[in-house]
C-alpha positions in Angstrom: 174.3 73.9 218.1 176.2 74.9 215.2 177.7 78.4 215.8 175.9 81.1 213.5 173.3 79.0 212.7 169.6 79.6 214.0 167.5 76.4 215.5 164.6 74.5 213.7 161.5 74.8 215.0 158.7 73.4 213.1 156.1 76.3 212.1 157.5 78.7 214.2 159.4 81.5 214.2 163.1 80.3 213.6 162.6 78.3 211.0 165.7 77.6 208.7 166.4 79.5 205.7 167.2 77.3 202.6 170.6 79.4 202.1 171.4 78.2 206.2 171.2 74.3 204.8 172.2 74.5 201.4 175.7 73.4 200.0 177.1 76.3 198.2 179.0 76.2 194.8 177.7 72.9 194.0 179.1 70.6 191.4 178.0 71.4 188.0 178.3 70.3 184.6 177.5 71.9 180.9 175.0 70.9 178.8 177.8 69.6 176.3 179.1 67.1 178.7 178.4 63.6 178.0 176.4 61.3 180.2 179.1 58.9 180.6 181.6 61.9 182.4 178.5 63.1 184.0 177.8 59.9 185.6 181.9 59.3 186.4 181.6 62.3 188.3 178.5 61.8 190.4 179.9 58.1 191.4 183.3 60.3 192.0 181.8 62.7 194.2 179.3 60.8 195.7 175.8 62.3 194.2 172.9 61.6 192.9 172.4 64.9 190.8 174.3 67.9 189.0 173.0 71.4 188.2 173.3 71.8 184.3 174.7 74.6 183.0 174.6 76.9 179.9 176.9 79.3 180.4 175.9 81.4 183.5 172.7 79.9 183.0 170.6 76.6 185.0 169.7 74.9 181.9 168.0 72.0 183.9 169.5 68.9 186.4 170.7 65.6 185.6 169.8 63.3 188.1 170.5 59.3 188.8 166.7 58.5 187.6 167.4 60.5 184.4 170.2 57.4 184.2 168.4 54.9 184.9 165.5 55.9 182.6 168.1 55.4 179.5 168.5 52.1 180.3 164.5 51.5 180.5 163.1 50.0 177.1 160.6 52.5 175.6 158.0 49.6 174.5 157.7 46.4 172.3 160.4 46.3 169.5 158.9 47.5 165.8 160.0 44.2 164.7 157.7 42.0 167.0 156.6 38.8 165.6 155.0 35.1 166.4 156.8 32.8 165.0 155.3 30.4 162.7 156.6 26.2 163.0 159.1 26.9 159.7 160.4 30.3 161.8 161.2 28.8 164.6 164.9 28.1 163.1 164.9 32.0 162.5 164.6 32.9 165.8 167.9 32.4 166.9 169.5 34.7 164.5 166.8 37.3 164.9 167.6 37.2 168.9 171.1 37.4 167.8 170.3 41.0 166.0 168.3 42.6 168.5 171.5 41.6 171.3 173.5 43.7 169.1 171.2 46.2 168.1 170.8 46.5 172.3 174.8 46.4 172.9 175.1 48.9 170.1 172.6 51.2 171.9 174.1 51.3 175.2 177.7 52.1 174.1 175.8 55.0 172.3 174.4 56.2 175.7 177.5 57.7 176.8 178.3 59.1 174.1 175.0 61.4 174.2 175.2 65.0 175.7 174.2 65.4 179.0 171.3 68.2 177.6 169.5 65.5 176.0 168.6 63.7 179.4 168.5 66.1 182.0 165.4 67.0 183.8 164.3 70.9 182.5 163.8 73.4 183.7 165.2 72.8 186.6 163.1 73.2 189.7 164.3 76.4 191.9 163.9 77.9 195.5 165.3 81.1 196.3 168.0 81.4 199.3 166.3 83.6 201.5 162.9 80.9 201.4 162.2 78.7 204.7 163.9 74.6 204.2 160.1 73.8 204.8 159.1 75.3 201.5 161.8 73.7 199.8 160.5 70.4 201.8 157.1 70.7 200.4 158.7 71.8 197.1 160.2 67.9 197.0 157.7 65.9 198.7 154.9 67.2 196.0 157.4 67.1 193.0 159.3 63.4 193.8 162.7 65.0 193.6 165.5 64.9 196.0 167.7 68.6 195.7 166.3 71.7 193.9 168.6 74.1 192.4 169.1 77.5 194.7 168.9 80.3 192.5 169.2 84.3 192.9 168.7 87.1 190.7 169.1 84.4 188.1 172.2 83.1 189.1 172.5 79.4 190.8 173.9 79.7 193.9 173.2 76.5 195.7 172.1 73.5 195.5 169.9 71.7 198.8 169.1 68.2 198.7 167.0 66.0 201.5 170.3 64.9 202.9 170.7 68.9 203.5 167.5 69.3 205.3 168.2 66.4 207.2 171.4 67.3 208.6 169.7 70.9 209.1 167.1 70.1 211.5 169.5 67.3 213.2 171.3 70.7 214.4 174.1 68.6 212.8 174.8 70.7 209.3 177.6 72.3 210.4 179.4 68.7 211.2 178.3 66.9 208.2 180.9 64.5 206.7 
């Protein structure tokens, strides 16, 4: 058992506190950063989300699925159209367009800041709750870390990976 650390046990009266399992000082990022050093730095550190911050404020989180969704096509292109037999020659060049219009947009993407993507507001336990709220809080929610705040202040982050290693008895010796 991990010294200073009480044991899990399910329901009962030692459950874990969020603020036993949580990483402290997380990474973080500002709502001016850009999505393509936001992303550099979660590969870097090995992440799949960052607090966003505005100031001393949680603005929201940007998350790998907030990523991913840039690269998702919102629906069918404005410019859809059969071709008739004399268009099929057109084709081609119109293909041609819509690559660049495509390549054009995903050089763009890193170049956006990191407040236009990110998930917000950010969803929050407090320190002093039990890792089984903050359990349910993900399960119902889809999401994989919630942001620990206090008195308004982040001070935390706790993802699944967190609770895991929690209740393993293990947090204390995580790599």
């Amino acid at each position: 058992m991990v010294s200073g650390v009480r044991p899990f046990c399910h329901r009962g009266v030692n459950t874990m506190l969020v603020q036993e399992a949580m990483t402290k000082e997380p990474v973080t990022c500002t709502i001016h950063d850009t999505v393509s050093s936001v992303g550099a730095l979660m590969r870097t550190k090995r992440i799949g989300g960052v607090p966003v911050m505005n100031g001393e404020r949680l603005a929201g989180m940007v998350t790998e699925t907030d990523l991913l969704k840039l690269l998702v096509p919102k629906g069918p292109s404005d410019d859809l159209w059969l071709p008739s037999p004399l268009e099929v020659i057109e084709l081609p060049i119109r293909e041609f367009i819509n690559w660049e219009r495509t390549k054009e947009a995903l050089t763009d993407i890193g170049s956006r800041e990191v407040e236009t993507i990110m998930s917000s507001p950010a969803i929050c336990v407090k320190p002093e709750e039990d890792i089984e709220k903050a359990a349910t809080l993900m399960l119902q929610k889809k999401i994989d870390r919630l942001a620990v705040v206090s008195e308004g202040r982040l001070t935390g982050i706790i993802t699944r990976e967190d609770i895991v290693w929690a209740i393993s008895g293990d947090k204390g010796v995580k790599e």
